[in-house]
LUMVOPA-160437 format. One record per residue (C-alpha): residue in three letters; residue number from 1; y, x, z. Coordinates in steps of 0.05 Angstrom, whole numbers, plus 32768, in hexadecimal, padded with zeros to 4 digits. Layout:
REC    r    k    yy    xx    zz
REC  ALA  NUM     Y     X     Z
...
This chain:
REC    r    k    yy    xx    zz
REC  UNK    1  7E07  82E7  820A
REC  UNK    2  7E11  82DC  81C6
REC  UNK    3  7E58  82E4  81A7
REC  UNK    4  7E7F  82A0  8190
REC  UNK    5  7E86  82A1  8148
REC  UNK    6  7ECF  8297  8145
REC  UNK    7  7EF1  8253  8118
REC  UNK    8  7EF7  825F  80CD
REC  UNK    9  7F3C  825D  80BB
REC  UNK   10  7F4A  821E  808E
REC  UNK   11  7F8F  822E  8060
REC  UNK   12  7FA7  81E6  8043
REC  UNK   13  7FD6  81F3  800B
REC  UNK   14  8005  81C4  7FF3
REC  UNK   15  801A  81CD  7FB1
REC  UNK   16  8068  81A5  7FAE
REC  UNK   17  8092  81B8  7F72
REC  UNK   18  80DB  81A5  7F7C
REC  UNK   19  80DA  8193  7F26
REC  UNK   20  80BF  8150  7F16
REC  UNK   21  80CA  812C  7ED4
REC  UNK   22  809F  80EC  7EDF
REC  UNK   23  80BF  80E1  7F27
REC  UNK   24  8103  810A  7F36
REC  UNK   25  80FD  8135  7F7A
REC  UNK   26  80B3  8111  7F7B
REC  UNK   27  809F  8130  7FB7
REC  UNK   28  80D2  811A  7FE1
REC  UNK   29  80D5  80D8  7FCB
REC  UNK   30  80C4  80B0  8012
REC  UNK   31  808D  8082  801A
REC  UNK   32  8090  8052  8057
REC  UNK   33  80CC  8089  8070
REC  UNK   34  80A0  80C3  8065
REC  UNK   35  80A8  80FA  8029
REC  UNK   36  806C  8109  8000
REC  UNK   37  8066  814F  8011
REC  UNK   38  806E  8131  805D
REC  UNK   39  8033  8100  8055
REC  UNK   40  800D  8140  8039
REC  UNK   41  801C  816F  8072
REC  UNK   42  800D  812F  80A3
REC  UNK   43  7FCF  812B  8082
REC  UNK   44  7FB1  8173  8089
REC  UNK   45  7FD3  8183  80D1
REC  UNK   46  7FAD  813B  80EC
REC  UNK   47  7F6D  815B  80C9
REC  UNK   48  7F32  817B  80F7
REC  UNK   49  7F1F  81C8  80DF
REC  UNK   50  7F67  81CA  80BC
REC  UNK   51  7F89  8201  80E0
REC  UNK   52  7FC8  8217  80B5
REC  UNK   53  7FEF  81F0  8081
REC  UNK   54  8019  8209  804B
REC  UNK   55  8048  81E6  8023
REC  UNK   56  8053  8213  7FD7
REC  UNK   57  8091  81FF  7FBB
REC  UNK   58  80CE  821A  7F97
REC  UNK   59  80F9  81EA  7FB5
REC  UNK   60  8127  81F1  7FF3
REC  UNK   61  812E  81A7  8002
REC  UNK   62  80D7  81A9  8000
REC  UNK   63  80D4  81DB  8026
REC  UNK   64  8106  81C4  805D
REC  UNK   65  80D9  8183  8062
REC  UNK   66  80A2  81B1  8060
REC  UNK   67  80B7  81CB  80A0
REC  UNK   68  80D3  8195  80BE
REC  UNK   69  808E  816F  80C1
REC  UNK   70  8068  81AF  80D7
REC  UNK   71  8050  81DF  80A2
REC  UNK   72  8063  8225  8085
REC  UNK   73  808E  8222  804A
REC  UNK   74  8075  825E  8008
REC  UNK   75  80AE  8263  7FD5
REC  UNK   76  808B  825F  7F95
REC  UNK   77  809C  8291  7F5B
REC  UNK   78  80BF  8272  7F23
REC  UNK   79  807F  8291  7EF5
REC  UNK   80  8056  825B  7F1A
REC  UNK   81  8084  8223  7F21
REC  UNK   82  808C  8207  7EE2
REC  UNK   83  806E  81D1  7EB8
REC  UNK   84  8037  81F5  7E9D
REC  UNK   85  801E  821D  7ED7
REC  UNK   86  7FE9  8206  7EFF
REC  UNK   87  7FD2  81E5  7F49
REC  UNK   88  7FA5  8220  7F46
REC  UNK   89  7FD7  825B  7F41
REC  UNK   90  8006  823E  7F79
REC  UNK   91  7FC6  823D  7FB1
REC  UNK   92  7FB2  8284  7FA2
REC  UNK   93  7FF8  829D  7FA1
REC  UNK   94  8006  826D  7FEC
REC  UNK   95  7FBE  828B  7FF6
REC  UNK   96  7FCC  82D6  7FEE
REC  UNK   97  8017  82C9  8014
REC  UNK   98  7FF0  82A4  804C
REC  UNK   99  7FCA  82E5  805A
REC  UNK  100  7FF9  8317  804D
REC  UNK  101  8028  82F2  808A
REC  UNK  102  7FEC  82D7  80B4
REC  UNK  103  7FC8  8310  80B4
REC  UNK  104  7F89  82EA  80B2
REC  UNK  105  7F57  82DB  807C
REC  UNK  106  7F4F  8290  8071
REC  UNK  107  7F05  827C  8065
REC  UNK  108  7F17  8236  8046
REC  UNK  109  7F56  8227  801F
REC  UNK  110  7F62  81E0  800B
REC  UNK  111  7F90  81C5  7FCF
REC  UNK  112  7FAE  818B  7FE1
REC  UNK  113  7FD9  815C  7FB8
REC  UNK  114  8018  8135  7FCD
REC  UNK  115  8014  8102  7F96
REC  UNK  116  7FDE  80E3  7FC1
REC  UNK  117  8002  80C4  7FF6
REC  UNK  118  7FC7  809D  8016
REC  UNK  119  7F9D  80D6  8022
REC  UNK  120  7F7E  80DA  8067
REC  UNK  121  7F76  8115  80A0
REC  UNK  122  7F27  80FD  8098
REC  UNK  123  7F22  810E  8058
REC  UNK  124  7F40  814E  805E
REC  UNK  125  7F12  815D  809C
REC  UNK  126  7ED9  8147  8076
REC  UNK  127  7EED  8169  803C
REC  UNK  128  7EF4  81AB  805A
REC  UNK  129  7EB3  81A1  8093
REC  UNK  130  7E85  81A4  804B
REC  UNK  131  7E95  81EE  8049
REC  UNK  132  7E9D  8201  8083
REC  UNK  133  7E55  81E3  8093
REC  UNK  134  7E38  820D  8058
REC  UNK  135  7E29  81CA  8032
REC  UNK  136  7E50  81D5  7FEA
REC  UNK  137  7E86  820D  7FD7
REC  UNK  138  7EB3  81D7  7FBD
REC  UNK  139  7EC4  8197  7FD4
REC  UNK  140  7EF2  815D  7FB9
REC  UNK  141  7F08  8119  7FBF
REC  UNK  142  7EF1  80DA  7F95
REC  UNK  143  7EE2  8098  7F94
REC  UNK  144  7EA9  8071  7F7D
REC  UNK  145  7EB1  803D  7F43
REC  UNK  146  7E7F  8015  7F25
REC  UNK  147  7EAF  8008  7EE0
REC  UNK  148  7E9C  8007  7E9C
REC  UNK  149  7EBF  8041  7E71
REC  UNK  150  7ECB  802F  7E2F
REC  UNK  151  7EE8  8069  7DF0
REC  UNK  152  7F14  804A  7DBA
REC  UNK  153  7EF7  8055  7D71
REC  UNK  154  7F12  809C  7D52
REC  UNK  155  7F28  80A3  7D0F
REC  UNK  156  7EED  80CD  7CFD
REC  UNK  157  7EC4  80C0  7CB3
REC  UNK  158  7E81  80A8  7CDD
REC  UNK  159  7E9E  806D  7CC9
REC  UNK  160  7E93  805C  7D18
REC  UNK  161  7EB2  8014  7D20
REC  UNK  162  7ECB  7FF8  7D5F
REC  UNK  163  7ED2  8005  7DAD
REC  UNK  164  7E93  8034  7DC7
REC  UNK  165  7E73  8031  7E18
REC  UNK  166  7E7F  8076  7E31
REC  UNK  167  7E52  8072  7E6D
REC  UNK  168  7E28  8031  7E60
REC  UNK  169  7E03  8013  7E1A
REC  UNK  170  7E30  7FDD  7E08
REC  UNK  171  7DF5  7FAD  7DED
REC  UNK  172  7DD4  7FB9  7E41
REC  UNK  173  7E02  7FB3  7E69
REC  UNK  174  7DE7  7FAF  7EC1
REC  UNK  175  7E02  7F87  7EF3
REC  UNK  176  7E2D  7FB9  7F25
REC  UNK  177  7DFC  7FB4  7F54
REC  UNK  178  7DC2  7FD6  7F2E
REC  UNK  179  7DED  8007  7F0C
REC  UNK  180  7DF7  804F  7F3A
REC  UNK  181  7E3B  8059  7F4F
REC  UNK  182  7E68  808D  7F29
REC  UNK  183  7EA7  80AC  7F4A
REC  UNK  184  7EEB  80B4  7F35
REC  UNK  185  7F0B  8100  7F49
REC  UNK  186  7F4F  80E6  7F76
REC  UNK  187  7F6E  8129  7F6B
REC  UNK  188  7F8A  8121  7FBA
REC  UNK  189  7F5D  815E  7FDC
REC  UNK  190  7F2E  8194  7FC2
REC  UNK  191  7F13  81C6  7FFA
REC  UNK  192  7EF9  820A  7FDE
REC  UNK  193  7ED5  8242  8007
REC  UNK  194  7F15  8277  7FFD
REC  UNK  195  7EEE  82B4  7FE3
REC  UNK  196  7EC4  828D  7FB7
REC  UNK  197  7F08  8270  7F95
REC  UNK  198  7F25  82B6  7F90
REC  UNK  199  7EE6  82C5  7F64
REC  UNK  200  7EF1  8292  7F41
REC  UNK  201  7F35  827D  7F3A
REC  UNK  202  7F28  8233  7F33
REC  UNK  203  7F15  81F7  7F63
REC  UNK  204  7ECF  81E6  7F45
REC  UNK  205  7E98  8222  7F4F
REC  UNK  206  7E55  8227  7F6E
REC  UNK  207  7E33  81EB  7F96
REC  UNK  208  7E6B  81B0  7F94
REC  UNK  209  7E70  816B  7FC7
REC  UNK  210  7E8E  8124  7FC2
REC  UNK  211  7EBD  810E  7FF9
REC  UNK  212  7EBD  80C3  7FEC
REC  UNK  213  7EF5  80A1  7FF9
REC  UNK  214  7F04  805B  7FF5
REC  UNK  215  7F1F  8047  7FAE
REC  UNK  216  7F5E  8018  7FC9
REC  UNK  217  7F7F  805E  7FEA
REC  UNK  218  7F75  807A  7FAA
REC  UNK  219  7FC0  8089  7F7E
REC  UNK  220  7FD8  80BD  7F54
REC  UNK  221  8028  80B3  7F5C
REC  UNK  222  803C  80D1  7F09
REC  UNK  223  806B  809B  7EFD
REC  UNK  224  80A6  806E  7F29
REC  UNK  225  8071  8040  7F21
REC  UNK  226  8041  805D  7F45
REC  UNK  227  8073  806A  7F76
REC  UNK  228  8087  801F  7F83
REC  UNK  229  803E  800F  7F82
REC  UNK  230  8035  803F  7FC2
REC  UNK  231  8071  8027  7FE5
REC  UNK  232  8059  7FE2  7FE3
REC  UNK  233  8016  7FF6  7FF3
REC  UNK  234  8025  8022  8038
REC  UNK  235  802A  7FE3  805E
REC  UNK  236  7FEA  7FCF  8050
REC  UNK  237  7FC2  8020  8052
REC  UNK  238  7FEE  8047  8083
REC  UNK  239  7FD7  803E  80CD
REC  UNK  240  8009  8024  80F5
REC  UNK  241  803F  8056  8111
REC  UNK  242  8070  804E  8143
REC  UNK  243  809C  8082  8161
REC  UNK  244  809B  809E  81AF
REC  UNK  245  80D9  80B8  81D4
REC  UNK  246  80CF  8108  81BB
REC  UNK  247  80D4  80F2  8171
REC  UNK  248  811D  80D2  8179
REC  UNK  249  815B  80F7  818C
REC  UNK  250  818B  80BA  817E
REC  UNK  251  8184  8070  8163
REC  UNK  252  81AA  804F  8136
REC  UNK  253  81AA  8005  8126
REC  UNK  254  81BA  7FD4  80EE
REC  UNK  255  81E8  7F8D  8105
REC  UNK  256  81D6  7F54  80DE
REC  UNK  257  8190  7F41  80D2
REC  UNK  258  817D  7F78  8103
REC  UNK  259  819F  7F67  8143
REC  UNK  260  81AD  7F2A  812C
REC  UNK  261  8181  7EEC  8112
REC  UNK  262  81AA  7F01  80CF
REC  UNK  263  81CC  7EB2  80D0
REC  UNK  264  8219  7EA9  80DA
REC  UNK  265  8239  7E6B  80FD
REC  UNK  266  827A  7E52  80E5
REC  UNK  267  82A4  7E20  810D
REC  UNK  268  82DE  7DF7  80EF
REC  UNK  269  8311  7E2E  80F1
REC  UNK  270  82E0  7E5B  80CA
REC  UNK  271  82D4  7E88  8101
REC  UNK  272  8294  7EAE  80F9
REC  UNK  273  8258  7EB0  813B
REC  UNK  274  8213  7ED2  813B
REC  UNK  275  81DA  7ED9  8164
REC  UNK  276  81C7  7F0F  818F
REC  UNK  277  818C  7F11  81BA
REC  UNK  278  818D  7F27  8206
REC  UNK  279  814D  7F50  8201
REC  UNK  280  816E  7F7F  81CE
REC  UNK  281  81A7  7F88  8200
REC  UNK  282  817A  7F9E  8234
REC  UNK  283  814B  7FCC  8206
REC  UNK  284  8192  7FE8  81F2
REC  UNK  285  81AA  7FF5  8236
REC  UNK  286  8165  8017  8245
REC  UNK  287  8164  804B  820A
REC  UNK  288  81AB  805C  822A
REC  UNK  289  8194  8068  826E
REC  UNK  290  8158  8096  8252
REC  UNK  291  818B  80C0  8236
REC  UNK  292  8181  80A9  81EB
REC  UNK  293  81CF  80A3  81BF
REC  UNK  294  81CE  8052  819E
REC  UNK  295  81FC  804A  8165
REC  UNK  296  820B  8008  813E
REC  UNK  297  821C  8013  80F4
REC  UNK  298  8227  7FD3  80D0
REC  UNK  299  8248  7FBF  8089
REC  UNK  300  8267  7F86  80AF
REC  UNK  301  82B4  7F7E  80BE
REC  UNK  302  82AA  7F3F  80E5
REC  UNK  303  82C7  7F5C  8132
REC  UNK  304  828B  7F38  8155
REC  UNK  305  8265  7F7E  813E
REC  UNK  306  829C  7FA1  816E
REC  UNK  307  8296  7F73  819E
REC  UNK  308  8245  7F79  81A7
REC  UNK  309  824D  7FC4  81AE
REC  UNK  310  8282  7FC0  81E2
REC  UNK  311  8250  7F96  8207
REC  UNK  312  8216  7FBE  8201
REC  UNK  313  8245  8001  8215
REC  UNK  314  822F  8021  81CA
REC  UNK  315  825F  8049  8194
REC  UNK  316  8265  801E  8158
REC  UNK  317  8277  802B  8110
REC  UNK  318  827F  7FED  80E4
REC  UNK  319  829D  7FD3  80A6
REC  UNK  320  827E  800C  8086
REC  UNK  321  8272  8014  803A
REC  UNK  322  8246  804E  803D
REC  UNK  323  8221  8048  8073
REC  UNK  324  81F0  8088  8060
REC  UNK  325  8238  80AE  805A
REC  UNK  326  824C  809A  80A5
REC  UNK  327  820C  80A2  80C5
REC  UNK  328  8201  80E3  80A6
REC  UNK  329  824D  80F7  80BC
REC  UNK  330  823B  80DB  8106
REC  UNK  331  81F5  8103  8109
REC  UNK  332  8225  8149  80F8
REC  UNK  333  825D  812F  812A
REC  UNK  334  8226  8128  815F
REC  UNK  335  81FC  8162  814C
REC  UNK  336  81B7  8132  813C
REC  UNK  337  818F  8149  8112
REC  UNK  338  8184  810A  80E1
REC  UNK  339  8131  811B  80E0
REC  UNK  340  8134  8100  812B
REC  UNK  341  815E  80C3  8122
REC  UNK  342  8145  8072  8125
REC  UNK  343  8167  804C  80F1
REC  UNK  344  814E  7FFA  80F9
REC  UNK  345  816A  7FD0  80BF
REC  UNK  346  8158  7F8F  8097
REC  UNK  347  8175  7F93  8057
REC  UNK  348  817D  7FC2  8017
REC  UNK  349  81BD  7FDB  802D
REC  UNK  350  8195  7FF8  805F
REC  UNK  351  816C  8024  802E
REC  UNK  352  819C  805E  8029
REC  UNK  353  819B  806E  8076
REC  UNK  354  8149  8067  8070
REC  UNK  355  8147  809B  8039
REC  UNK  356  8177  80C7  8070
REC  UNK  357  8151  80C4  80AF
REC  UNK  358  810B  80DD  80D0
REC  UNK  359  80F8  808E  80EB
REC  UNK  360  8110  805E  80C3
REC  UNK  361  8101  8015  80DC
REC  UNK  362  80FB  7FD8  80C6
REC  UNK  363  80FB  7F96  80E6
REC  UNK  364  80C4  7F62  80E0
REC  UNK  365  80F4  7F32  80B3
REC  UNK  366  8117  7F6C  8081
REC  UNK  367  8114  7F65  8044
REC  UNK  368  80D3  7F77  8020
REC  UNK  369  80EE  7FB7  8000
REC  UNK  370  8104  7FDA  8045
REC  UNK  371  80C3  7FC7  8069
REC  UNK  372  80A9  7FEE  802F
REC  UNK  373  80D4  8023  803B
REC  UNK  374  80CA  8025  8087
REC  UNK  375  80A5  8055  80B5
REC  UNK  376  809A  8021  80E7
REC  UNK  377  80A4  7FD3  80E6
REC  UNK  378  80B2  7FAA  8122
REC  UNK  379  8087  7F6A  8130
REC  UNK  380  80BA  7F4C  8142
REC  UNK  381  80F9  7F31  8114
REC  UNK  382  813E  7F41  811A
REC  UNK  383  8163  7F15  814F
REC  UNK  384  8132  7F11  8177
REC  UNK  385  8126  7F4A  819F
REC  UNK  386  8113  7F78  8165
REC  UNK  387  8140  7FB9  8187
REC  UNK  388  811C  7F9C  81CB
REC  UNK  389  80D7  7FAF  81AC
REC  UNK  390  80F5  7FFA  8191
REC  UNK  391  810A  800D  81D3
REC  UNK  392  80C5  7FFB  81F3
REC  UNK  393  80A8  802C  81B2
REC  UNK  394  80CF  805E  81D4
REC  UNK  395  80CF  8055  821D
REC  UNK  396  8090  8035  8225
REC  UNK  397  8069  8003  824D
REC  UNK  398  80A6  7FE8  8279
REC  UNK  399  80BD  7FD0  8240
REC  UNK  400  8081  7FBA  8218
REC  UNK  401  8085  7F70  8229
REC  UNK  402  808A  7F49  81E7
REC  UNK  403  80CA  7F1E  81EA
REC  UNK  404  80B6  7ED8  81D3
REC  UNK  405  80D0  7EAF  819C
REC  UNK  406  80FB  7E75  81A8
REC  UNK  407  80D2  7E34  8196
């Protein structure tokens, strides 16, 4: 009986610097709740064939995130870290590091870039199946674009004069759909048979494939621009995410706007009421039975706060300033790690706890910047059964039934 040829070893490195000068600490800036470097490492662990990841850094902040989201961490030398040196020298130093501590050869080592946050575990797989099926040495990513190129006039004597096509005659100019498609390098993945890159010491040699992607995932993140422009877009790209019960250790909710319909009643002696809803109360008291610590943090002074957590039998810490200081003071107290906490909020004073925790949450009626910023968003607004629908994320289907609106 023949012998089984045994998997190829696929090494994805992720090169993560801890300098940035476009974007401070770029790579663990959060989009929808999740670092860079964490979307990269998400992206190569969820990919089929990939079967170690490797985060290159010379950061200890990267490389704690690194970890925390399930890859190695290789300190980078300083001689490779700097402005000048390049993707190239970090994956055969994470390469040669790998295999010195693995003791294993990799057959396929990947670069993979965390300034493209919408990259997929498909493209990675797909990336990496064209070498390991013997089709090209080197793959990459890139998207197709039918655009006309155009080169501004140099200063040269030819006495040229005016704008020139660079890959189309000006005077003939097709209609997209008779013209061939060109494609656009996305810089997020390039898959390289190993030995073939150690020869070579660059990511383009010998027979070389496309992995088309589609052209709205496609961002560079250089700039805080590009960085707002992903945030707003990972509503729209990401695939919907919601947590289970082994990804929390604790939750942690928001007041007004969260628990509340965010509205304040005043009667005549300017005495202040809000609205809670019953289904919240009864996904809280569930999450306590499982076992699960609920906290309230909340800005407000107003002692109705006090007097919903003495209901729902919960610890409360309100008329807080900082509320990123206190919950990060409660998560030591209580020995939670903040990477497994739920934060739900509504509002920008929310933003500092997201930035602090592992599931930041949004509800369905927070304002547009912290959906942006959320991991998960609730179909369901605030004040009316929004904390209802997280508990059934966590404990499942006996809680699953939607709680409906009020007419």
């Amino acid at each position: 009986m023949p012998t089984k040829k045994p998997s190829p070893t696929v090494l994805a490195v992720i090169p993560a610097r801890g300098g940035s000068k476009g974007v401070p600490a770029k790579n663990l800036a959060p989009v929808a709740g999740i670092p860079l470097v964490g979307r990269a490492v998400r992206a190569c662990l969820g990919a089929v064939g990939v079967t170690d990841v490797v985060v290159s850094t010379d950061d200890h902040a990267i490389a704690a995130a690194a970890r925390s989201f399930g890859a190695e961490a290789v300190r980078r030398p300083a001689a490779i870290a700097g402005d000048t040196a390049t993707s190239e020298s970090a994956v055969l130093h994470a390469l040669d590091a790998f295999e010195a501590t693995a003791g294993r050869t990799a057959d396929v080592v990947l670069l993979v870039q965390c300034t493209s946050p919408f990259l997929t575990s498909a493209e990675v797989a797909e990336a990496v199946a064209r070498i390991v099926d013997g089709e090209a040495d080197t793959a990459f990513t890139a998207a197709p674009s039918h655009g006309f190129l155009w080169r501004e006039p140099s200063d040269s004597a030819d006495g040229a004069t005016g704008a020139t096509g660079v890959n189309h005659d000006k005077a003939h100019r097709p209609r997209r759909q008779d013209r061939e498609a060109e494609y656009l390098e996305t810089g997020a993945v390039y898959a390289m048979d190993a030995a073939g890159f150690r020869t070579h010491g660059h990511r383009f040699f010998g027979r070389t494939a496309l992995v088309v992607t589609d052209p709205a995932r496609v961002l560079e993140i250089d700039d805080p621009h590009d960085l707002a422009r992903a945030k707003a877009l990972a509503p729209l790209l990401d695939e919907p995410a919601t947590p289970s019960f082994a990804d929390v250790d604790a939750v942690v909710l928001d007041f007004d706007g969260t628990q509340t319909d965010d509205r304040v009643h005043l009667d005549a002696e300017g005495r202040e009421f809000v609205s809670a809803h019953r289904g919240d109360g009864l996904g809280i008291a569930a999450l306590r039975r499982a076992g699960l610590p609920v906290l309230i943090l909340s800005t407000e002074q107003n002692p109705v706060v006090a007097a919903r957590a003495r209901k729902l039998k919960i610890p409360v810490l309100h008329g807080i300033d900082r509320k990123d200081l206190a919950l990060k003071e409660w998560c030591e107290a209580e020995g939670i790690d903040p990477a497994r906490v739920l934060y739900a909020g509504n509002d920008v004073n929310d933003l500092p706890c997201f930035h602090l925790v592992g599931w930041p949450v949004a509800v369905s009626s927070a304002h547009d910047s912290v959906r942006a910023a959320a991991r998960a968003v609730t179909a369901t607004p605030g004040g009316f059964g929004a904390i209802r629908e997280i508990a059934a994320w966590l404990l499942g289907p006996e809680l699953n039934t939607p709680t409906p609106l009020p007419n």
